[in-house]
C-alpha positions as CSV (number, residue, x, y, z in Angstrom):
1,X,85.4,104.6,125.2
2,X,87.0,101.4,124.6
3,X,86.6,98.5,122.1
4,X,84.8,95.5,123.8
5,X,87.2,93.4,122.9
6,X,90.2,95.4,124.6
7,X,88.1,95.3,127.7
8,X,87.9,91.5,127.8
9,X,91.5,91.4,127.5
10,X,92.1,93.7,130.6
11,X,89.4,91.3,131.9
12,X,87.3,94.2,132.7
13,X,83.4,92.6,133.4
14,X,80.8,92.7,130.3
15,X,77.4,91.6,131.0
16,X,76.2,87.8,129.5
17,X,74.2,89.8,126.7
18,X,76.7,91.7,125.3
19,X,79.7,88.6,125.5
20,X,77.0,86.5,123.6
21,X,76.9,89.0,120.7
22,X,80.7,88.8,120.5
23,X,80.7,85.0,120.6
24,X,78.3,85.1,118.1
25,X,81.1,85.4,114.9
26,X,82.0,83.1,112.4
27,X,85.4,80.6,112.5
28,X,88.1,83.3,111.8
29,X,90.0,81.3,109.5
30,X,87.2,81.5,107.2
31,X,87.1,85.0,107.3
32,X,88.2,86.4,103.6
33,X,89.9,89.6,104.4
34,X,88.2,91.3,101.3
35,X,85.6,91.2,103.1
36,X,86.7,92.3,106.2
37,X,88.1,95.8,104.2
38,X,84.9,95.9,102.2
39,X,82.7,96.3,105.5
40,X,80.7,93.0,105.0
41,X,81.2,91.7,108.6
42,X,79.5,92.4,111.9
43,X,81.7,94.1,114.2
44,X,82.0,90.9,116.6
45,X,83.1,88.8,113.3
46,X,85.9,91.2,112.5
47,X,86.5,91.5,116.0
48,X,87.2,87.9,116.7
49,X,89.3,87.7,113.2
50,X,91.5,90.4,114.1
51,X,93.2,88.5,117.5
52,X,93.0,85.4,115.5
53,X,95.8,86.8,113.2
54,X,98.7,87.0,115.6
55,X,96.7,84.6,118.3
56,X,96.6,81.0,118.9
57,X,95.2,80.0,115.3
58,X,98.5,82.1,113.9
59,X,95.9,83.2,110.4
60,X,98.4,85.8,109.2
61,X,101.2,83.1,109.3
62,X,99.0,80.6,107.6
63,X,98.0,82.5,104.7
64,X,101.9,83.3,104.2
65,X,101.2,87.1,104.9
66,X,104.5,88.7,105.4
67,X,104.8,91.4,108.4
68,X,106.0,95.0,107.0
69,X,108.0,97.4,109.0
70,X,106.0,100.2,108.8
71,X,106.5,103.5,108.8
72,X,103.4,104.7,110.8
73,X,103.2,103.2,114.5
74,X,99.5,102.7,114.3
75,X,99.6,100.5,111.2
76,X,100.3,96.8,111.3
77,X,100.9,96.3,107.5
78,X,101.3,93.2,105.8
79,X,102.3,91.8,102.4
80,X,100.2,89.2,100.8
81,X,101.1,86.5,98.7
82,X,99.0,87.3,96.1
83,X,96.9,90.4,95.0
84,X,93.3,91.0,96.1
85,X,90.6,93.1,94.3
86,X,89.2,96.0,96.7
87,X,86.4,98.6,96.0
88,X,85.7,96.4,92.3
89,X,88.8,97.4,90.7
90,X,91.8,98.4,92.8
91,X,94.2,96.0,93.1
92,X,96.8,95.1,96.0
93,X,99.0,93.5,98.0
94,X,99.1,95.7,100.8
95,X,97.2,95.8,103.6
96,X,97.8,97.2,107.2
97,X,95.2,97.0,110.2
98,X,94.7,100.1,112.8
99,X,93.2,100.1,116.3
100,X,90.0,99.6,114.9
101,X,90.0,97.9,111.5
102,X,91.5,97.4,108.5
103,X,92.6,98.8,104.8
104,X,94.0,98.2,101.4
105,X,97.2,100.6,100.5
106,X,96.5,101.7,97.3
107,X,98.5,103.1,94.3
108,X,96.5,105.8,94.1
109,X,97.9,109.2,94.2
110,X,94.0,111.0,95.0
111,X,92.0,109.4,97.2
112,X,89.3,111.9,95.7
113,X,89.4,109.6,92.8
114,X,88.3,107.1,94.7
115,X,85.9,108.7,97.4
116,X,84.0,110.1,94.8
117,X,83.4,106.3,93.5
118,X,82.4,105.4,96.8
119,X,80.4,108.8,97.6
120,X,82.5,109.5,100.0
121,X,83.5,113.1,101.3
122,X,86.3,114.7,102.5
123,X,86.2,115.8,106.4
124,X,89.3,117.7,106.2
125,X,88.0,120.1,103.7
126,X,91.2,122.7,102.2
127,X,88.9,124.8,100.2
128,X,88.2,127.7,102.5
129,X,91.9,128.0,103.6
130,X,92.9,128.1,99.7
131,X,90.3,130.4,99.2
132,X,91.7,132.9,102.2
133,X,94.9,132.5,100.7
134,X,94.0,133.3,97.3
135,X,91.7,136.7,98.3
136,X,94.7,137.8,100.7
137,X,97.2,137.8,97.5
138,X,99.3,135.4,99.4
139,X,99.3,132.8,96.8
140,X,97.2,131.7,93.4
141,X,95.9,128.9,93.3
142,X,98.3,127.4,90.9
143,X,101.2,128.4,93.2
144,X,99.2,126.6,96.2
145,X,99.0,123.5,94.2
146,X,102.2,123.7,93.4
147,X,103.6,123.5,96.7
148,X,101.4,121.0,97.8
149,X,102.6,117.4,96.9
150,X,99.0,116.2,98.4
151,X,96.2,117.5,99.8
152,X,95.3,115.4,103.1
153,X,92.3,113.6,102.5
154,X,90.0,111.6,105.8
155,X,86.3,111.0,104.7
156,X,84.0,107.9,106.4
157,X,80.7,106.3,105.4
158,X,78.6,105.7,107.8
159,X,76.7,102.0,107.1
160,X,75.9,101.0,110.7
161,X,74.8,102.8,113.6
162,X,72.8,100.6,116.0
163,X,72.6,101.1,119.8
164,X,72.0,97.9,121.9
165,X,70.6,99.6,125.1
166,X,71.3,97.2,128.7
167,X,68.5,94.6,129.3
168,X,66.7,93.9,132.1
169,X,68.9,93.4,135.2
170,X,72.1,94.5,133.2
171,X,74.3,97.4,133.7
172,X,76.1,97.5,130.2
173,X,74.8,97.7,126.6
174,X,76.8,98.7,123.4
175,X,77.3,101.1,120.5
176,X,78.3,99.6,116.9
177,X,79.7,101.7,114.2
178,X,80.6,100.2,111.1
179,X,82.1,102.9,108.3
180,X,83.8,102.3,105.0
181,X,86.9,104.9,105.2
182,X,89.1,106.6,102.4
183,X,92.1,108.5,103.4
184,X,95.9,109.4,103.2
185,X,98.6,109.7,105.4
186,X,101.9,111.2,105.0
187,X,104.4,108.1,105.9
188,X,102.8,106.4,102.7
189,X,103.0,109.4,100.3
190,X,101.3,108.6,96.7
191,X,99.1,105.9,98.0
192,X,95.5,105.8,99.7
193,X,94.3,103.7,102.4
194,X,90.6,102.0,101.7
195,X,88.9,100.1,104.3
196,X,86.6,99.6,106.8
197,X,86.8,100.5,110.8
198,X,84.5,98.1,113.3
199,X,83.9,100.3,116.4
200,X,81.9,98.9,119.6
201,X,81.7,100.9,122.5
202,X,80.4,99.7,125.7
203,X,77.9,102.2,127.3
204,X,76.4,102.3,130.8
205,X,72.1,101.8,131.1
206,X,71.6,105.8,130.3
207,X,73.8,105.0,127.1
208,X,76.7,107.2,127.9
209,X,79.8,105.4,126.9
210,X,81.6,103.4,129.9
C-alpha cells in the first residue's frame, strides 16, 4: 500500500486517469498550511504541496520556516516565523509533517481536551487495563495516575472515504482517506499533535490495494 505519489517517484506506472487526478492541485505556493492541517485540501493538493516544500519551488525556505532537529525520526518539524491559529483557538509555531500529512505541536498537556472539541475518540483506550488493575488490588486508581505522566492518546476522524474504481481499459484505480488526527507521542512529552493525514492508495481493478 503505497502513497501515489511515492510510486511516481520510484517511477512505478499509474494509469492516465489516476495521474490526471493528481495533476489536478492547485499552485503549491498558494497552499496556506492551516489549511493543509485543518483537512481542507484534496489529497492530490496536499500531495503536490508536500514535495514542493524541500523541491524545486524551495516553499519551506521561502516562507522562512526553520528546520527542527527532531527527536522522532518520522517527524520533519519546523519552526515558523510567526504563530498560526489551528482547531479555532490553539496557537503555534510548531509544526512537523509525517509520511502522510501534517500537524500542529500543541502546548497542550491532554489531547482529550482537545479531541473532545473535535469529537474525536481515543483508539488506544486505557480504561479496561486500569480497571483490571484496580479489581486485582494491584493499584488504585489514584496510584495509577500517579505513576502515569500521560496517558497515550491516537484517535482519527474519518471525513473522506471515496474509492475511484479503474475505468474502462485501465488496470489501476485509487483509495482516498482524508482524517483529522489528535494524538501524543512520547519524544514530545506535554504537547499534542493536531492535524490531518492525506492517504491514496493505489488499488488493482477488483480494488485490492496494489
Amino acid at each position: 500500500m503505497k502513497p501515489i505519489f511515492l510510486l511516481m517517484a520510484l517511477g512505478v506506472g499509474i494509469p492516465l486517469a489516476a495521474s490526471a487526478r493528481v495533476a489536478e492541485s492547485s499552485d503549491p505556493e498558494r497552499i496556506d498550511v492551516v489549511d493543509a492541517i485543518e483537512c481542507r485540501l484534496d489529497a492530490p493538493t496536499y500531495n503536490g504541496f508536500a514535495l514542493a516544500l524541500n523541491g524545486e519551488e524551495k516553499i519551506a525556505d521561502k516562507r522562512g520556516w526553520v528546520p527542527i532537529k527532531s527527536k522522532n525520526f518520522l517527524m520533519n518539524e519546523y519552526e515558523l516565523p510567526a504563530p498560526i491559529t489551528v482547531a479555532g483557538r490553539y496557537s503555534t509555531r510548531s509544526i512537523a509533517f509525517t509520511s502522510s500529512g501534517v500537524v500542529a505541536i500543541l502546548e497542550l498537556t491532554d489531547p482529550a481536551v482537545l479531541a473532545r472539541q473535535q469529537g474525536i475518540e481515543n483508539a488506544i483506550d486505557p480504561n479496561p487495563l486500569i480497571a483490571a488493575m484496580i479489581a486485582s488490588g494491584k493499584a488504585t486508581r489514584q496510584e495509577i495516575e500517579v505513576a502515569t505522566d500521560s496517558r497515550k492518546f491516537l484517535g482519527e476522524k474519518i471525513l473522506v472515504d471515496r474509492t475511484e474504481p479503474a475505468t474502462a481499459g485501465e488496470h489501476f484505480g485509487t483509495h482516498t482517506i482524508i482524517g483529522l488526527n489528535v494524538s501524543n507521542v512520547a519524544s514530545h512529552p506535554g504537547k499534542t499533535l493536531y492535524g490531518c493525514s492525506y492517504r491514496i492508495e493505489v488499488i488493482d481493478k477488483d480494488g485490492k490495494p496494489f
